[in-house]
C-alpha positions in Angstrom: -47.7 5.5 25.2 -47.8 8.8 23.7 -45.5 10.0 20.6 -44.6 13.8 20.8 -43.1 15.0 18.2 -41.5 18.5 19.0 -39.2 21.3 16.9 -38.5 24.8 18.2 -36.1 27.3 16.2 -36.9 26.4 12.6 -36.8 30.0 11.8 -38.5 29.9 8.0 -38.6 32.9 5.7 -39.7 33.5 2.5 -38.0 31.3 0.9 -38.6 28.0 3.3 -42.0 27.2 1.9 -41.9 23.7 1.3 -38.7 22.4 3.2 -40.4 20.8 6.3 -43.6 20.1 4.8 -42.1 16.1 3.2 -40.4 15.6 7.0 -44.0 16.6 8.5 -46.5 14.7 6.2 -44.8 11.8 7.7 -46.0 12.7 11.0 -49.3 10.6 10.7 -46.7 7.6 11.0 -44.9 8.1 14.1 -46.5 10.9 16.1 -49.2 11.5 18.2 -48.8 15.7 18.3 -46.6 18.1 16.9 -45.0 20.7 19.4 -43.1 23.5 17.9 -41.2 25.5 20.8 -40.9 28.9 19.2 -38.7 31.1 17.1 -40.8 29.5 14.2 -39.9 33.1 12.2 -36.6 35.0 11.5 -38.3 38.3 12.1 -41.4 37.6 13.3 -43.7 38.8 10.1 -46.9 38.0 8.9 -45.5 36.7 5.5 -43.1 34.7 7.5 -46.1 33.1 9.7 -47.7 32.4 6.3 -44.9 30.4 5.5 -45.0 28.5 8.5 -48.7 28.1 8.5 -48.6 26.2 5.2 -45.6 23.5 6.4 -48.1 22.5 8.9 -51.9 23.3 7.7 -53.7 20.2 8.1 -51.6 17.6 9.5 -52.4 14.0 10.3 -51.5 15.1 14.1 -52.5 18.3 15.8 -50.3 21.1 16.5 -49.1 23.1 19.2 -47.0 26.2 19.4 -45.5 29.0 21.4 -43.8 32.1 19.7 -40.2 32.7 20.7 -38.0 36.3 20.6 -37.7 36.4 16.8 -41.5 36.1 16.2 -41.9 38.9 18.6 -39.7 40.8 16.5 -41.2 42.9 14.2 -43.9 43.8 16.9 -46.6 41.8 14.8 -46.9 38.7 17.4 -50.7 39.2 17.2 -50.4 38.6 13.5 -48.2 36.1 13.5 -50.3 34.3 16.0 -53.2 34.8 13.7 -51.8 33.5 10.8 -50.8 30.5 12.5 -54.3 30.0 14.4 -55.9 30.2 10.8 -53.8 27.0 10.4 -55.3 25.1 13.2 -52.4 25.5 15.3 -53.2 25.7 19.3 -50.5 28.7 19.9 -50.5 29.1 23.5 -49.1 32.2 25.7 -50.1 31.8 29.7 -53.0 29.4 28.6 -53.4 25.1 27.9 -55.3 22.9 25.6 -56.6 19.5 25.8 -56.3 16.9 23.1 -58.0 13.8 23.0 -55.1 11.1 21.7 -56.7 7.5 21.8 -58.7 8.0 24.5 -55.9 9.7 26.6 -56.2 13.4 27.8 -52.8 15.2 26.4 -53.1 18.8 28.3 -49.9 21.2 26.7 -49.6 24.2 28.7 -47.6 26.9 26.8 -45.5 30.4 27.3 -42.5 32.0 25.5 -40.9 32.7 28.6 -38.5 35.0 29.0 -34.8 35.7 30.5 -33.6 35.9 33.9 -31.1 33.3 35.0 -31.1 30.8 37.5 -30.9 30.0 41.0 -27.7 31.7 42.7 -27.1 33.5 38.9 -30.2 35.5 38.6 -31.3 39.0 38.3 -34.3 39.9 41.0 -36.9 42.8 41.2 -34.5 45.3 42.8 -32.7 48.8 41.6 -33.7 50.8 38.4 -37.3 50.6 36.9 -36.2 48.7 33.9 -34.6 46.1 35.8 -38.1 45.4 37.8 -39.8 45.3 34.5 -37.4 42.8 33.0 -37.3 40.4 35.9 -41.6 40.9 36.1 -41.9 40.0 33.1 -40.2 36.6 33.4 -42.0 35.9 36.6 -45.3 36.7 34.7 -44.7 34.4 32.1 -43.8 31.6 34.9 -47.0 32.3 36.6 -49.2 32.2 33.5 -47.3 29.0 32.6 -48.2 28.1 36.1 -51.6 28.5 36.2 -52.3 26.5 32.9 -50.6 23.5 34.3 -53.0 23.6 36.7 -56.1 24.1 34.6 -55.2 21.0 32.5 -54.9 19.0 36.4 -59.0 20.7 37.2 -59.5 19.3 33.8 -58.4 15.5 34.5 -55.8 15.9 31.8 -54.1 11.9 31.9 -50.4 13.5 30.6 -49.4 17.4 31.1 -46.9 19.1 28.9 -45.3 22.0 29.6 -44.1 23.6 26.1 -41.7 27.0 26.0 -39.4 28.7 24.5 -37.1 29.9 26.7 -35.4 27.6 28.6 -36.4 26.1 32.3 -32.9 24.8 33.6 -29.7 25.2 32.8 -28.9 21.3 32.6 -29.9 21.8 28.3 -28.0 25.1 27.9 -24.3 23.0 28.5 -22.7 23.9 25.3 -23.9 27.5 25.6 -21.5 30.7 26.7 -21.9 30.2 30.3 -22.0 34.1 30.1 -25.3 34.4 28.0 -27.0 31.1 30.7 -29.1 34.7 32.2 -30.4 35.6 28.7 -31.7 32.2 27.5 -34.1 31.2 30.2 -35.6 31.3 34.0 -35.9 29.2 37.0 -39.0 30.9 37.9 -40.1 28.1 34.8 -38.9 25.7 36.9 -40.5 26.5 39.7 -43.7 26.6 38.2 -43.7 23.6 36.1 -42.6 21.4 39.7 -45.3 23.5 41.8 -48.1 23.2 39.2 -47.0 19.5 38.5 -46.0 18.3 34.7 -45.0 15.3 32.9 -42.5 16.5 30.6 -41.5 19.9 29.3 -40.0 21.2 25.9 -38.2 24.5 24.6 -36.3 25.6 22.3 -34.1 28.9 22.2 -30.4 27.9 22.9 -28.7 26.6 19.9 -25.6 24.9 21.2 -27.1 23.6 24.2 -28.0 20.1 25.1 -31.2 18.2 24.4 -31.0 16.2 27.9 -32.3 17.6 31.0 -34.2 17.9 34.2 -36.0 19.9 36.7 -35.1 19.7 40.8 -38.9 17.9 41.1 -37.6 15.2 38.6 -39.6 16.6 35.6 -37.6 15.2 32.1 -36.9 18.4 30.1 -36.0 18.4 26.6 -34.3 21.1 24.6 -35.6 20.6 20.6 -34.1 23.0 19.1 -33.7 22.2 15.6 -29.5 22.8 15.9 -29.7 20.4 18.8 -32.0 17.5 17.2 -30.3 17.8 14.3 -33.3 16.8 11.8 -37.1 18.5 11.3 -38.4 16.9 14.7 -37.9 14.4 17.7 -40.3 12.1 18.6 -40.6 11.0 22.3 -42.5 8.0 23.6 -44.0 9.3 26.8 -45.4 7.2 29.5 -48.6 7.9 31.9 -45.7 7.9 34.8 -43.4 10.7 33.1 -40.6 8.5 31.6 -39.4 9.7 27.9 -38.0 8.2 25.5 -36.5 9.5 22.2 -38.0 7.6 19.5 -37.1 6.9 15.6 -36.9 10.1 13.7 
């Protein structure tokens, strides 16, 4: 059994150093791995990523991110991911990592993600130039996220995570606008978390949506937003076969 503990949306400025740090040093006692889905910023600065860096610099459990829209913000997502990376944290964008956890292979493949909608509600690559772009861009993401899944299967991975920000299914958006569904995530995640093959899958992004839900291929999604979890994390106890299970905070 592997305990994932996962946050996205903590959104910490200048003035947050220090208010997840207590709920994280207790991560050594009921977590295998930190996941943080994204939107870790408010405007996606370098300060801002400094801030985050030191809630989570040296851990008794490793960490894995992906940025979300705010930390692309300010156009310093290369920074941010810099800062971060300084920190020890695996921040992931169309690529996977591979953590040893008691002698079982934890592969995390990561993207943001992006917009688009989902099946019979989605925007396609058809009409104005800017319309193609937005809807490539999403499929791009989905393909990256794709092909990672797959590396960590070529690389015997045991357990394969799928970690975004934007959100895979609409089943964890309930609670959302119904009108906004397009803007806060993509089947085409989906698609390639069933095709590549995954064991769970995490994201953040949509604060009044549901923490509950699942992909057509039967893959447990969970949104962790922090407005959803309600608390600095959720730990999930998941099994070799898939199965999660919300654990003590």
């Amino acid at each position: 059994m592997i305990r994932v503990a996962a946050v996205g949306d903590i959104h910490l400025g200048p003035d947050s150093a220090g208010l997840l740090r207590p709920a994280f040093d207790t991560l050594g006692d009921c977590a295998d791995l930190l996941l943080l889905a994204g939107d870790l910023t408010r405007h996606g600065t370098a300060r801002e990523a400094r801030v985050v860096a030191g809630e989570v610099a040296g851990l008794a459990v490793p960490v894995v991110a992906v940025l979300g829209n705010h930390d692309y913000q300010s156009d310093q997502e290369e920074a941010v991911t810099r800062e971060l990376t300084d920190a020890g944290v695996h921040v992931l964008e169309g690529v996977g990592v591979v953590l040893d956890i008691a002698g079982t292979r934890v592969g995390v493949a990561g993207t943001k993600g992006f917009c688009g909608g989902f099946a019979g509600r989605s925007g396609s690559e058809f009409g104005e130039p800017e319309m193609k772009a937005f809807m490539r861009h999403s499929r791009t993401c989905a393909q990256g996220l794709e092909a990672a899944l797959r590396s960590l299967h070529d690389g015997g991975s045991t357990l394969r995570i799928a970690l975004t920000h934007y959100a895979p299914v609409p089943d964890t958006l309930s609670g959302e606008p119904p009108e906004i569904f397009p803007f806060l995530g993509s089947y085409h995640l989906a698609e390639a978390i069933d095709a590549a093959g995954a064991d769970f899958a995490v994201h953040g992004h949509a604060h009044l949506g549901t923490e509950h839900g699942m992909t057509a291929g039967g893959v447990h999604v969970r949104n962790v937003a922090m407005a959803v979890i309600d608390q600095a994390f959720a730990v999930y106890h998941l099994s070799p076969d898939g199965t999660a299970h919300r654990g003590a905070p």
